[in-house]
Backbone as CSV, one residue per row, in Angstrom:
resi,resn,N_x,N_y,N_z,CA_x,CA_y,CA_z,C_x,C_y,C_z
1,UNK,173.145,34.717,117.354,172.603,35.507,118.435,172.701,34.664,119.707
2,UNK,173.116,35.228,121.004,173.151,34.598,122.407,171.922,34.537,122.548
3,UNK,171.818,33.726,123.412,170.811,33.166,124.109,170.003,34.048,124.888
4,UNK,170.496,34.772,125.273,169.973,36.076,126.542,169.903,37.317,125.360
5,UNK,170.387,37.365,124.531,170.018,38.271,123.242,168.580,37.982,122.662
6,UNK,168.723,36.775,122.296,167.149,35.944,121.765,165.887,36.585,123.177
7,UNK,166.390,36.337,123.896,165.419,36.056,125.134,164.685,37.647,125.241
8,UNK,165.842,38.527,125.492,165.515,40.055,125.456,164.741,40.237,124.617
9,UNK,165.272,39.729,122.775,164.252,40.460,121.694,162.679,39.971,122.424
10,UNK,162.586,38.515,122.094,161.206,37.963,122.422,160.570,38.558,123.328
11,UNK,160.759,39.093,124.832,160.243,39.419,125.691,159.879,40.979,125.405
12,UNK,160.594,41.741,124.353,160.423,43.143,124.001,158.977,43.012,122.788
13,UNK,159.503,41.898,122.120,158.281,41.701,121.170,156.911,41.462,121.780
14,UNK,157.302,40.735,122.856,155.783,40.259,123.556,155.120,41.374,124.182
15,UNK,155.893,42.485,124.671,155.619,43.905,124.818,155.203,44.684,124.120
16,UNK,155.612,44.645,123.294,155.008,45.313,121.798,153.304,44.993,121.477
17,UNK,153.154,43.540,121.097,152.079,42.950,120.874,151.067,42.633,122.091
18,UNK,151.067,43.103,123.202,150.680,43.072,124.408,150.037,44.946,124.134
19,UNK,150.650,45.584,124.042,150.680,47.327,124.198,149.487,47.220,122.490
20,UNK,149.736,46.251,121.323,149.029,46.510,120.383,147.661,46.050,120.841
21,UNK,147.454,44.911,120.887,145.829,43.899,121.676,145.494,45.304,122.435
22,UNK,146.007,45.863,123.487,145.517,46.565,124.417,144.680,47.951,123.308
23,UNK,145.149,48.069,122.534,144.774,49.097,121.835,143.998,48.828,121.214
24,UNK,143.890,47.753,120.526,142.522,46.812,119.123,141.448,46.902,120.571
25,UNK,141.661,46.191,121.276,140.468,46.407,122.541,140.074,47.251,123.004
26,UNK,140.696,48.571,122.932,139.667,49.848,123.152,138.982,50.123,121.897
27,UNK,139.413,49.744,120.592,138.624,50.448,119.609,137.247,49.969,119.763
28,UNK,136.680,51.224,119.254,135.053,51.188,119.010,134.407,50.073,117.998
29,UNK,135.584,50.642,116.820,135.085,49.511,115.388,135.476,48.578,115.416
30,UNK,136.106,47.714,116.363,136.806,46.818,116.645,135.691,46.078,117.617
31,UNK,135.197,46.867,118.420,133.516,46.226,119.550,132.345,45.435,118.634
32,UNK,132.458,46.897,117.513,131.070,46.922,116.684,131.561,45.469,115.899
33,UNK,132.700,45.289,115.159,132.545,44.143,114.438,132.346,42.956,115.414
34,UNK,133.132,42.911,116.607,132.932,41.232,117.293,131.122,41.422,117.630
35,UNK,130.585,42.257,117.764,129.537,41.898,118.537,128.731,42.182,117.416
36,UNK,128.713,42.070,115.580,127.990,41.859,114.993,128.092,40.442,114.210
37,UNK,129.449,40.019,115.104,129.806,38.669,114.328,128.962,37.771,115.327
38,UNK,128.981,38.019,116.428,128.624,36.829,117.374,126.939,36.915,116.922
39,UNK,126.643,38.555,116.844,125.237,38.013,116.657,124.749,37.389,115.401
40,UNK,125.440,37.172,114.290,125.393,36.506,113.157,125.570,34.880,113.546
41,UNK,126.722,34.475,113.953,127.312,33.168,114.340,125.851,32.711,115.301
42,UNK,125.121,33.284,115.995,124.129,33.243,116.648,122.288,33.163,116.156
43,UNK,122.487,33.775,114.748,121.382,34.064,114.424,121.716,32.630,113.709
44,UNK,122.845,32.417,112.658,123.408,31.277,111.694,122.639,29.784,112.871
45,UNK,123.074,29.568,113.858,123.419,28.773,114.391,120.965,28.615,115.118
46,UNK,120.957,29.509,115.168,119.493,29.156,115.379,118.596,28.597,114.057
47,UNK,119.070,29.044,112.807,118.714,28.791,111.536,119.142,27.379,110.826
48,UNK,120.238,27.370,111.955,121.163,26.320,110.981,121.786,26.154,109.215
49,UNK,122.317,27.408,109.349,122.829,27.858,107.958,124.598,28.154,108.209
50,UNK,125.098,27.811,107.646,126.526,27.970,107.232,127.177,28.818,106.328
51,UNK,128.588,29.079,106.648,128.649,30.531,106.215,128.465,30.395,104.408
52,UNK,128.674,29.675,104.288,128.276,28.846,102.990,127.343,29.347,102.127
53,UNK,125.912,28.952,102.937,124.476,29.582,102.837,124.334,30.232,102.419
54,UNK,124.778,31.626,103.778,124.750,32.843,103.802,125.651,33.803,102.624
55,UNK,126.702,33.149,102.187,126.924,33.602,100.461,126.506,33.595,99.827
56,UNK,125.886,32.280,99.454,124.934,31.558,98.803,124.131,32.822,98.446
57,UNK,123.315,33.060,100.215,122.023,33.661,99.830,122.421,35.140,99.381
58,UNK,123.276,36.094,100.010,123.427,36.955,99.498,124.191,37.336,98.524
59,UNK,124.919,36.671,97.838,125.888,36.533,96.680,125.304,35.638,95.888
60,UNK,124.766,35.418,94.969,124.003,33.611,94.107,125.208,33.588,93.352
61,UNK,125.906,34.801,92.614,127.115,34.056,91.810,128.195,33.902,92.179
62,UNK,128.143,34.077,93.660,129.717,34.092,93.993,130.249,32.660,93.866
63,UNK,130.993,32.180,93.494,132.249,30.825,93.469,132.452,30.496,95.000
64,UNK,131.991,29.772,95.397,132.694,29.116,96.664,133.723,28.005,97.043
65,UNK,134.261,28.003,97.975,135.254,26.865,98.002,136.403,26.337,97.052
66,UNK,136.691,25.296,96.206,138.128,24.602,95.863,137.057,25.192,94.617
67,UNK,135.991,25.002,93.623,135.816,25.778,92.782,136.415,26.987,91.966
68,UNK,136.075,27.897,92.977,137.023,29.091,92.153,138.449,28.934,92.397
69,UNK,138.939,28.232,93.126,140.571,28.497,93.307,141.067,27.830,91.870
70,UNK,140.354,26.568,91.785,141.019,25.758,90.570,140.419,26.386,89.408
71,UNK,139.346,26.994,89.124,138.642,27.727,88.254,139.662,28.562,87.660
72,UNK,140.292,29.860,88.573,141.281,30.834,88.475,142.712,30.522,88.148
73,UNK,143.197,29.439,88.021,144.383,29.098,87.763,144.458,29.083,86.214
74,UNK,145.342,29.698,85.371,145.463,29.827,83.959,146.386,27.477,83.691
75,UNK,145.972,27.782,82.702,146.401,26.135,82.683,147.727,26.602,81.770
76,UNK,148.863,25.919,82.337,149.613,26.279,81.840,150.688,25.820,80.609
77,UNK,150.115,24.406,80.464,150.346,23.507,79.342,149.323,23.097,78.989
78,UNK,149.048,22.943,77.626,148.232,22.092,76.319,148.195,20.916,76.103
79,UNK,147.058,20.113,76.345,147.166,18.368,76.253,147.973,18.606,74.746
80,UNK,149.226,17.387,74.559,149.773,17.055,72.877,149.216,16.256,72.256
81,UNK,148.915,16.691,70.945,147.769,15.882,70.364,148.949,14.260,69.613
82,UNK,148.450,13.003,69.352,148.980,12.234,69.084,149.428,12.499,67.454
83,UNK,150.584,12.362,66.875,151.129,12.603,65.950,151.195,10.733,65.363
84,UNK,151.009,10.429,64.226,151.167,8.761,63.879,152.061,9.416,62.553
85,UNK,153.257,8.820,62.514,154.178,8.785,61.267,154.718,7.441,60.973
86,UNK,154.505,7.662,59.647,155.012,6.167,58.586,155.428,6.242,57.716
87,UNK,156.972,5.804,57.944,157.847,5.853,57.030,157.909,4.780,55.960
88,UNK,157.786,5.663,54.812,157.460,5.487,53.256,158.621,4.246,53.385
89,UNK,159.707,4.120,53.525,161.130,3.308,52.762,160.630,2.234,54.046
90,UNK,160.596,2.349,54.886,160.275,0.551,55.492,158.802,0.052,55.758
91,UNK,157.596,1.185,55.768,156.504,0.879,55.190,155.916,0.771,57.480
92,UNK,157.284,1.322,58.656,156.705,1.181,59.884,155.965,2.293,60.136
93,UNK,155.336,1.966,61.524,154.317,3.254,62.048,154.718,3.161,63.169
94,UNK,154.553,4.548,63.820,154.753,4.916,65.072,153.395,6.632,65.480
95,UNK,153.529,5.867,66.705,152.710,7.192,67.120,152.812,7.455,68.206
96,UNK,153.032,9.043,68.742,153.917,9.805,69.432,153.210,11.002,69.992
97,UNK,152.989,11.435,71.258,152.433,12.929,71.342,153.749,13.831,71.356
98,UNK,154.890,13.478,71.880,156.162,14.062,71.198,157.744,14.020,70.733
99,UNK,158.301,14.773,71.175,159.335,14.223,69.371,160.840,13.372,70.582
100,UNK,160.361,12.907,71.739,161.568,12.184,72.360,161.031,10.835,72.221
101,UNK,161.020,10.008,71.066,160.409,8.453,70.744,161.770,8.267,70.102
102,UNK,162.419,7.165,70.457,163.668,6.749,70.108,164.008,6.434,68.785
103,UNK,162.789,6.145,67.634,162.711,5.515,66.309,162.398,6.388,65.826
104,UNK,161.716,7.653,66.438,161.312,8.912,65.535,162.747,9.808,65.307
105,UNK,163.430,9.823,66.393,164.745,10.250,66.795,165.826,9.762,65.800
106,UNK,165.959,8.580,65.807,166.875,7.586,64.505,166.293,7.981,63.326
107,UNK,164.895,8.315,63.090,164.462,8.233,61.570,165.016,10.004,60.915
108,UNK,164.951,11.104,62.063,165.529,12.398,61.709,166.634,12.499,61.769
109,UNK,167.144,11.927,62.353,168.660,11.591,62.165,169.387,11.114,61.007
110,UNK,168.786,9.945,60.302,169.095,9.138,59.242,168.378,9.894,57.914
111,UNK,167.030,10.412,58.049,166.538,10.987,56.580,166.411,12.781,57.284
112,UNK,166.531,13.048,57.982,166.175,14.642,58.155,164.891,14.805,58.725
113,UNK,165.120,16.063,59.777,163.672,16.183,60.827,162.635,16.574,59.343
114,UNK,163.045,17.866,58.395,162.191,17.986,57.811,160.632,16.876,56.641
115,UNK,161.828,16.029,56.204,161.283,14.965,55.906,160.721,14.193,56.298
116,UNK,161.363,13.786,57.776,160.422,12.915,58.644,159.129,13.977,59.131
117,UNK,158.922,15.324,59.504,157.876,15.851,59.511,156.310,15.898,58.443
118,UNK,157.038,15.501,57.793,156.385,15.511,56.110,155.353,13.821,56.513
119,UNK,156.166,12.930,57.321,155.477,11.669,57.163,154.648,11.754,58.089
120,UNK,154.198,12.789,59.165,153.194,12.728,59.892,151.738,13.081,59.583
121,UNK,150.947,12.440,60.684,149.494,12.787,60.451,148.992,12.888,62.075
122,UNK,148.021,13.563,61.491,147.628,13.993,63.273,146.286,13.665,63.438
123,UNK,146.460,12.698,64.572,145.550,11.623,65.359,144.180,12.724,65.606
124,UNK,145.033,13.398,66.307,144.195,14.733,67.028,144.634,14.143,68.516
């Protein structure tokens, strides 16, 4: 886009959003909310209560702040519980929460995953 292309859109946009404000500022319900906020922010501010509080007081169970955000997040992996296997023919141990351990890797390789599964026990 030219330069004087850019310039036109922006100055049409600023027209736009100039013609919208003008309109939010005549509304009625648009009066009623600022001038029930200020008198809140006003009443808050003589009390010394925060909007905080004021959830607080009229909500008691609502979740506030980094709480519910981290609360609401589904977890999306499972701590791995430690697996300890010991192989019967050299009598070693190893313990692993999972199956990329380089000696656990050689031992399914050399006797079979199934077998080497057989030599585990779980730590928890």
């Amino acid at each position: 886009m030219s330069l004087i292309n850019e310039y036109r859109a922006t100055e049409e946009a600023i027209k736009e959003l100039q013609e919208r404000l003008k309109n939010l500022s005549q509304d009625d319900k648009l009066q009623k909310e600022l001038e029930f906020e200020g008198k809140l922010r006003t009443l808050m501010g003589e009390y010394q209560k925060s909007l905080r509080d004021i959830i607080a007081l009229l909500d008691p169970e609502a979740k506030v702040g980094k709480v519910s955000r981290s609360a609401a997040k589904p977890t999306a992996k499972r701590a791995r519980k430690v697996k300890q296997y010991k192989n019967p023919n050299t009598g070693e141990v190893i313990e692993t929460k999972g199956g990329n351990h380089k000696t656990l890797k050689e031992w399914k390789a050399k006797w079979g995953a199934d077998t080497v599964e057989g030599w585990a026990t779980l730590l928890g």
